[in-house]
C-alpha positions as CSV (number, residue, x, y, z in Angstrom):
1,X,0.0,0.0,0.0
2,X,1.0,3.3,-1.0
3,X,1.1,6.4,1.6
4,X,-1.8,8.2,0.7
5,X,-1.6,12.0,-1.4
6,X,-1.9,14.7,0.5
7,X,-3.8,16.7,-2.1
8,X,-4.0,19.9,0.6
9,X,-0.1,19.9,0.1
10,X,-0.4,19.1,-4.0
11,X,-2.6,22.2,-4.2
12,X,-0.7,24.6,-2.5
13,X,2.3,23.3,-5.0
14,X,0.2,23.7,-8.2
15,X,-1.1,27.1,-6.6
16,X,-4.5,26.3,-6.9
17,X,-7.3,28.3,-4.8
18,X,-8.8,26.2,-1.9
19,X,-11.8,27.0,0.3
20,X,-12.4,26.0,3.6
21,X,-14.5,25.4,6.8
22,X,-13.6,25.1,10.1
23,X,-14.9,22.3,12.4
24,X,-15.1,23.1,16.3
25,X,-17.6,20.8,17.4
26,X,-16.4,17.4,18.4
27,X,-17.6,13.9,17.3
28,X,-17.5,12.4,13.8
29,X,-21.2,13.7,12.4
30,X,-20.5,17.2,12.0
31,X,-16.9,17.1,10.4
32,X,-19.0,14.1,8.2
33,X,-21.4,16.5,7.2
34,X,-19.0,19.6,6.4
35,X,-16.3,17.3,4.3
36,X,-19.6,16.4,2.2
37,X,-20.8,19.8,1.9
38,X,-18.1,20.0,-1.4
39,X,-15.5,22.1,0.4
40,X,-11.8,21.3,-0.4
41,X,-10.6,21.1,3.0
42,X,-11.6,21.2,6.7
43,X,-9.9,22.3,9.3
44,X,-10.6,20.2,12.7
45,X,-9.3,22.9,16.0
46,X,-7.9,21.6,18.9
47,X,-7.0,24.9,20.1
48,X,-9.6,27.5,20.7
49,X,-12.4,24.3,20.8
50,X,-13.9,21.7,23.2
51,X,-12.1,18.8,21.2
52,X,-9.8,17.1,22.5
53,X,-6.7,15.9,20.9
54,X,-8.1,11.8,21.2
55,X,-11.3,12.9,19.5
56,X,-9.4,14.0,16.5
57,X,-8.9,10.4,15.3
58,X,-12.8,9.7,14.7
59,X,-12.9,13.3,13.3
60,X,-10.5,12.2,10.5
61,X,-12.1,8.9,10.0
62,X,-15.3,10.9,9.1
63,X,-13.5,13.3,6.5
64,X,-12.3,10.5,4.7
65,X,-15.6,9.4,3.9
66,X,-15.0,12.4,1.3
67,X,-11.7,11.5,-0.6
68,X,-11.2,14.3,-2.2
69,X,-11.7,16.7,1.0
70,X,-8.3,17.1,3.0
71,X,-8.7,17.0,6.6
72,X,-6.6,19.8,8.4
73,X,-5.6,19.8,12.1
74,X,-4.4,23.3,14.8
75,X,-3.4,21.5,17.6
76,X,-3.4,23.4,20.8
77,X,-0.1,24.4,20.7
78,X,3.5,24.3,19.1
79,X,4.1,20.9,21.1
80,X,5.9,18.1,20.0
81,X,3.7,15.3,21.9
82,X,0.6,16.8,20.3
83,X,2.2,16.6,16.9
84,X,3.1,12.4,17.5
85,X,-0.1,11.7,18.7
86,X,-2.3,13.8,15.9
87,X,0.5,12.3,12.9
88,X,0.2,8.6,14.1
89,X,-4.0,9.0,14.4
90,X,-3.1,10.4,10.1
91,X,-3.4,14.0,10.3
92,X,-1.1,15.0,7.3
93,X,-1.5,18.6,8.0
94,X,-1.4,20.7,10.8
95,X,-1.8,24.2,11.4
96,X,0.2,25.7,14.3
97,X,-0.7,28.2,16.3
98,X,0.8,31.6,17.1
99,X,4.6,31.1,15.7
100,X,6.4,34.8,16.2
101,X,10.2,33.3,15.1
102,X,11.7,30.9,13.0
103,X,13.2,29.5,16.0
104,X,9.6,28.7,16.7
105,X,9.1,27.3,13.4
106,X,12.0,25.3,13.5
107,X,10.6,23.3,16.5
108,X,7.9,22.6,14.5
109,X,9.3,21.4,11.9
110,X,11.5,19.2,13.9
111,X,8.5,17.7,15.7
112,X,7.2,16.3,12.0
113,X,10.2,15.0,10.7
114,X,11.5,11.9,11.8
115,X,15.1,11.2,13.3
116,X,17.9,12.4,12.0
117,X,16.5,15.3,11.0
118,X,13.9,15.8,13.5
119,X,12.6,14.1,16.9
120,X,8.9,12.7,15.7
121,X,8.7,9.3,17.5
122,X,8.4,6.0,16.0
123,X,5.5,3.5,16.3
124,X,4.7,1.0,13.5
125,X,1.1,-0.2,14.3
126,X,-0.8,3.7,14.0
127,X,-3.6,4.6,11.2
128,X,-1.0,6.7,9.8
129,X,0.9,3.7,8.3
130,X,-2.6,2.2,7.8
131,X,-1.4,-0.5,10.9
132,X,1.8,-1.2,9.1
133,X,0.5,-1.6,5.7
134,X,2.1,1.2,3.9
135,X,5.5,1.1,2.1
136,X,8.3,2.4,3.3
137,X,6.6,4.8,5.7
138,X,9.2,6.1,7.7
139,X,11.7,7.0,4.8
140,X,8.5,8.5,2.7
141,X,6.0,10.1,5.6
142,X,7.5,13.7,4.9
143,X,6.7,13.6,1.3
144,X,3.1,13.7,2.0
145,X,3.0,15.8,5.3
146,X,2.4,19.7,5.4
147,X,3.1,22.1,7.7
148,X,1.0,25.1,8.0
149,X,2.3,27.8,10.5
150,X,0.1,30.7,11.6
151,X,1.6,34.4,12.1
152,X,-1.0,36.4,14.1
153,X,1.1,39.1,16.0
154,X,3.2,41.6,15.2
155,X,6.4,40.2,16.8
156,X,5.6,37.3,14.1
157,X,5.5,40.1,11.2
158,X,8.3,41.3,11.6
159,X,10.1,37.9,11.7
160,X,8.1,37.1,8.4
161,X,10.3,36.4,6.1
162,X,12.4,34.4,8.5
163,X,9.6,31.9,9.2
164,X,8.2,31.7,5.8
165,X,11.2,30.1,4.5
166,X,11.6,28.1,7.3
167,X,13.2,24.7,6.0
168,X,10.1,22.6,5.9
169,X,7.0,24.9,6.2
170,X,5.3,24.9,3.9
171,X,2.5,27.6,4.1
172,X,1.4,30.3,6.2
173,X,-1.5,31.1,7.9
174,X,-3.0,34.9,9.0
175,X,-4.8,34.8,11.9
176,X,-6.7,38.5,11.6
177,X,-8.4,38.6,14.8
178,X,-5.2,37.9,17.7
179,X,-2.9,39.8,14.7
180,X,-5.4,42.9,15.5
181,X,-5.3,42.4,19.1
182,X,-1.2,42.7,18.6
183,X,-1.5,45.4,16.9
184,X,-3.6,47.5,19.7
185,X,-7.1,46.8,17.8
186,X,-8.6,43.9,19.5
187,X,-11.7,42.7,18.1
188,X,-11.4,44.8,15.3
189,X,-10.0,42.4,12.4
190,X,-11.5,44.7,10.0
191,X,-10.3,48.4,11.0
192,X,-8.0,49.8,8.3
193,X,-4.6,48.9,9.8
194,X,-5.3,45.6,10.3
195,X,-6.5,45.1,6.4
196,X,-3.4,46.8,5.1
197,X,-1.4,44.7,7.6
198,X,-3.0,41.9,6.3
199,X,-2.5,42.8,2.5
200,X,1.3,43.4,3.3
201,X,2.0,40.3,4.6
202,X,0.2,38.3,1.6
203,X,2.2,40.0,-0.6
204,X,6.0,39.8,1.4
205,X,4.7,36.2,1.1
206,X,4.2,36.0,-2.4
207,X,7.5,37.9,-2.9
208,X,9.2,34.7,-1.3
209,X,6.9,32.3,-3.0
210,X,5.3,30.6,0.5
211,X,1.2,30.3,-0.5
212,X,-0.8,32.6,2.4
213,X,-4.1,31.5,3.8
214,X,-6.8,33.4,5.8
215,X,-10.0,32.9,7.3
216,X,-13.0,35.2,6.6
217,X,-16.2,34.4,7.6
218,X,-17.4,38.0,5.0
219,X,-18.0,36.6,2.0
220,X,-17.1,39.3,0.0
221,X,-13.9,39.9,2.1
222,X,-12.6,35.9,1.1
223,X,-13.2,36.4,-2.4
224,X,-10.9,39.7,-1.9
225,X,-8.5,37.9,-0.3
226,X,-8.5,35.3,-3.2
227,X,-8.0,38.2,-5.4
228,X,-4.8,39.7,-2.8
229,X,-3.0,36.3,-3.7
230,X,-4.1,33.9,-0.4
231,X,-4.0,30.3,-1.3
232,X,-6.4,28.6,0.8
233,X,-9.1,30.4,2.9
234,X,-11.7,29.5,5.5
235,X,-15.2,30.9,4.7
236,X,-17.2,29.6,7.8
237,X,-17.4,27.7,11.3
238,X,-19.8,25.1,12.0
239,X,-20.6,26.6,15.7
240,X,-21.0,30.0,14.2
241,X,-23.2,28.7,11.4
242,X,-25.4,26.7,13.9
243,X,-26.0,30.1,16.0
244,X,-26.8,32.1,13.2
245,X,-29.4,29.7,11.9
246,X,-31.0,29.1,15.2
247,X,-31.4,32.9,16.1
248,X,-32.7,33.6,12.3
249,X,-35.0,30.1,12.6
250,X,-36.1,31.9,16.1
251,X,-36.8,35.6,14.5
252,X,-39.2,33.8,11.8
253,X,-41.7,33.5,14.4
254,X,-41.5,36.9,16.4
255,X,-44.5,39.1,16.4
């Protein structure tokens, strides 16, 4: 058996646009339901979400039900033992949180790659090598794995560059509402200075060829985003969509 393609990681390469949705409520039905709604990817958080790193493994099962959907993962933090455990369930991209140096980066990189180059643990009998059924897994695992590292402060701005080309990242990720907060505009993603900021960094990005992605839940402000140069953006969250249906289901039937 072949290691399976990580088309997430084969899109960013071909520079193709991807949409996505983000999945914060646990259990396998919802993440189901959002890989089959024809989005290209799906991003599972472990990091500002009641899900727990263990309930990411039935969350991925439940994605693959949709083969051409890639199943992304933000675990809670820049840790090493939360990278093992969410590789071995099959994650083959994760998006880390809050990187501000390449030092930073570095680790994270690390933590994916196996020894000598890194410090990823071994274990032969995990879903990632499909319970030691894949080929050569060890010597071909970072082939298909992608790391996504997210740059949401200013400290992490100004160390762009630095972490962009980062041996072994492989995309980076804006995270508009903490990079306000950074900047001395919190909860205001969409004030002026946070949009150019934004802009900016898409295109010091695209100057060092390292695709940028973004999450928008505007509409029109994803598609401008598309049209700044970002590679892969998030258009919606399924708590957030639940809420808004539920209050406009509740309004239908107000005096």
């Amino acid at each position: 058996m072949k290691n399976p393609k990580n088309l997430f990681k084969a899109a960013l390469k071909a520079q193709k646009r991807q949409l996505g949705i983000w999945n914060t409520i646990g259990g396998n039905s919802v993440p189901e339901l959002l890989a089959g709604a024809g989005f290209d990817w799906v991003l599972v958080d472990c990091e500002h979400a009641a899900i727990e790193t263990v309930e990411v493994l039935p969350a991925l099962q439940a994605i693959g039900q949709s083969p051409s959907v890639s199943a992304l993962v933000r675990p809670a933090d820049n840790d090493a033992t939360l990278f093992k455990r969410l590789l071995d369930m099959g994650a083959q991209t994760l998006l880390v949180p809050y990187i501000q140096t390449a030092k930073e980066a570095e680790a994270a990189v690390s933590a994916m790659r196996y020894g000598p180059q890194g410090i990823r643990g071994m274990a032969g009998t995990t879903r990632a090598t499909r319970y030691g059924q894949i080929e050569d897994y060890f010597a071909t695992a970072s082939d298909e794995l992608c790391l996504v590292v997210q740059v949401e402060t200013v400290e992490g701005m100004k160390n762009l560059e630095a972490i962009a080309q980062t041996d072994g990242v492989d995309a980076v990720f804006i995270g508009p509402a903490d990079l306000s907060a950074s900047m001395g505009y919190p909860g205001e993603p969409n004030r002026p200075e946070v949009l150019a900021a934004i802009k900016a960094i898409i295109k010091r990005l695209q100057a060092v060829d390292v695709p940028a992605g973004l999450m928008s839940l505007d509409p029109d402000a994803a598609k401008d985003y598309f049209e700044m140069g970002a590679s892969f953006v998030a258009v919606g969250v399924d708590l957030i969509l639940l809420a808004d249906a539920a209050r406009h289901l509740r309004r239908a039937f107000e005096a």
